[in-house]
C-alpha positions as CSV (number, residue, x, y, z in Angstrom):
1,X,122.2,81.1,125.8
2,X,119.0,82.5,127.5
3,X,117.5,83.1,130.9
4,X,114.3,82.8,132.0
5,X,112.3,82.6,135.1
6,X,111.7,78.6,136.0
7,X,108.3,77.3,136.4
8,X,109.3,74.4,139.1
9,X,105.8,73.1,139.0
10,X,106.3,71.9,135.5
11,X,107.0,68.5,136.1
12,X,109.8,68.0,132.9
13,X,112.0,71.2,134.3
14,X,111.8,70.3,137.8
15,X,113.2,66.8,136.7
16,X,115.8,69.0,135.1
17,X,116.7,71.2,138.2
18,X,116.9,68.0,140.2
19,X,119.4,66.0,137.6
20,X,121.6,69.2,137.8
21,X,121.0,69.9,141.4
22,X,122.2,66.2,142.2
23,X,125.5,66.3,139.9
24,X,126.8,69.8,140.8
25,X,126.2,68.9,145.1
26,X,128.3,65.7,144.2
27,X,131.0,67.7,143.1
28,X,130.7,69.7,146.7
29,X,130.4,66.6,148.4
30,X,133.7,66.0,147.7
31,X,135.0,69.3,147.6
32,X,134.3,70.0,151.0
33,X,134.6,66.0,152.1
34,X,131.1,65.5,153.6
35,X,129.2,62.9,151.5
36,X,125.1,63.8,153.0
37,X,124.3,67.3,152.0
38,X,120.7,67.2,152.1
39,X,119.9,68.5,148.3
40,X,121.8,65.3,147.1
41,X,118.8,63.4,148.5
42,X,115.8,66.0,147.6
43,X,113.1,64.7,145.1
44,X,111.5,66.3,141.9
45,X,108.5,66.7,144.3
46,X,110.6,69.0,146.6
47,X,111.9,70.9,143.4
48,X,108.1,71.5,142.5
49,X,107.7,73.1,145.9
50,X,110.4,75.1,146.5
51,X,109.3,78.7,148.0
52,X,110.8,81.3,146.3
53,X,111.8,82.4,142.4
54,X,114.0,80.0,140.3
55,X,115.9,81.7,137.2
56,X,117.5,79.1,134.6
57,X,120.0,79.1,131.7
58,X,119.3,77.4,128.9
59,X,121.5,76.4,126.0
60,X,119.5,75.1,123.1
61,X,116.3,75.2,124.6
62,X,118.3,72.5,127.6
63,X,118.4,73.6,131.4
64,X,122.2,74.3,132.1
65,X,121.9,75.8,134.9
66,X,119.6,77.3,137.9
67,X,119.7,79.7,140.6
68,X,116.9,80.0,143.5
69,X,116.0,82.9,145.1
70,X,114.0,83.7,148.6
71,X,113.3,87.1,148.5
72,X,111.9,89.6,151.2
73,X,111.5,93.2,151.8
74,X,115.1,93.9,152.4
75,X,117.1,91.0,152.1
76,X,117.6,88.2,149.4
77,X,119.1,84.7,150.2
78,X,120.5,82.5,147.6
79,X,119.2,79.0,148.4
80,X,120.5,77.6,145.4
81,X,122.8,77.9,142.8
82,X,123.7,74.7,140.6
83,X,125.5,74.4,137.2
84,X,125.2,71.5,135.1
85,X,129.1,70.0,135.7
86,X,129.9,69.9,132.1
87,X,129.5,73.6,131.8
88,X,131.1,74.2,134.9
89,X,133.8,77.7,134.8
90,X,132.0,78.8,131.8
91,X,130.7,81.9,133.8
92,X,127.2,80.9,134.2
93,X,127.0,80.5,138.0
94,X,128.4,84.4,137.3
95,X,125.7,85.5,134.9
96,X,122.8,84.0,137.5
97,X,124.2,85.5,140.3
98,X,124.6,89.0,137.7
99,X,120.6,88.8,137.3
100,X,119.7,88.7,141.0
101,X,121.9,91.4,141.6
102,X,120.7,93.7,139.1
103,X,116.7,92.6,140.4
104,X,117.7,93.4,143.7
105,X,120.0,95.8,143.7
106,X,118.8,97.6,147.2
107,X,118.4,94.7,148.9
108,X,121.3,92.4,151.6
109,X,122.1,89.4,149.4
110,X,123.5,86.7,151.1
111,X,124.2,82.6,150.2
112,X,125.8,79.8,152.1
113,X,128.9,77.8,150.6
114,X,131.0,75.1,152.4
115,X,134.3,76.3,153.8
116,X,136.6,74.3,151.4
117,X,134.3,75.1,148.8
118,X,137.3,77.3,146.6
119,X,135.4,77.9,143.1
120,X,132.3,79.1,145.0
121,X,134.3,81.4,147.4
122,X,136.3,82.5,144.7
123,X,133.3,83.4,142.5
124,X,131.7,85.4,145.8
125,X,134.3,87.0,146.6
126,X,134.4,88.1,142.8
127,X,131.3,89.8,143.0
128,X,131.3,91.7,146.2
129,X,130.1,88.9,148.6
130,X,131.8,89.2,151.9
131,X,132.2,86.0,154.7
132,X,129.8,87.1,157.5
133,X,129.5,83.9,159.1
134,X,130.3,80.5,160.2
135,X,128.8,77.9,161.5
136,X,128.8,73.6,161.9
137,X,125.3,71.9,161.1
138,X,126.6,68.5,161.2
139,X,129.9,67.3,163.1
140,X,133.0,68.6,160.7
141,X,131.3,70.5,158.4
142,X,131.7,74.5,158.5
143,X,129.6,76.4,156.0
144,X,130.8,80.0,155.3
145,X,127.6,82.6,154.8
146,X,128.7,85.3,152.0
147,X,127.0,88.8,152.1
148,X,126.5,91.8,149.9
149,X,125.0,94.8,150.9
């Protein structure tokens, strides 16, 4: 398995992100019971532009997985972070979230997960993220933000 930084304006790998991004939100869509999170519905276009640093795992020269980063001068946020199902509890949303940490190891890192999201609190909680937050932005869905100083 390797990592490497993702060029998301290569066409081919942001067709990639987006095939994985859709399949692992579905899977939270039904974990947390609300059907319309807005990456379901992004297009490879968006995945071209996202701001920020993107960091993939590949296995076999195939995208796996991905993690997207914002970065500033003192804090990090985790925008997203999507495993390829099929390779889902095989430590690799672990390993991504391993790399940031270690690149920004002085810096607040924080990421947002639903609140019936278990395997993504879990894997927070794991690695030092604490719940900092709450909040609704739609009608019956609470999202949790997760911090590490």
């Amino acid at each position: 398995m390797e990592l490497h930084e993702i060029q998301t304006t290569d066409y081919q790998l942001a067709e990639q992100m987006l095939e994985i991004q859709r399949n692992a939100y579905a899977v939270e869509a039904e974990l947390i019971g609300f059907d319309e999170i807005p990456a379901r519905y992004e297009t490879v276009e968006v995945i071209q532009n996202l701001p920020g640093t993107s960091y993939g795992l590949y296995n076999d020269g195939r995208l796996i997985g991905f993690i997207t980063i914002e970065a500033a001068e003192n804090t990090v946020e985790v925008t997203k972070l999507c495993i390829d199902p099929r390779y889902f509890r095989a430590r690799l949303a672990t390993t991504l979230l391993e790399h940031v940490l270690s690149l920004h190891e002085d810096k607040l890192v924080y990421v947002h997960t639903g609140k019936h999201n278990g395997p993504a609190k879990k894997l927070y909680t794991k690695l030092g993220f604490e719940p900092s937050a709450e909040f609704e932005p739609e009608p019956g869905v609470t999202l949790i933000r997760f911090t590490r100083s």
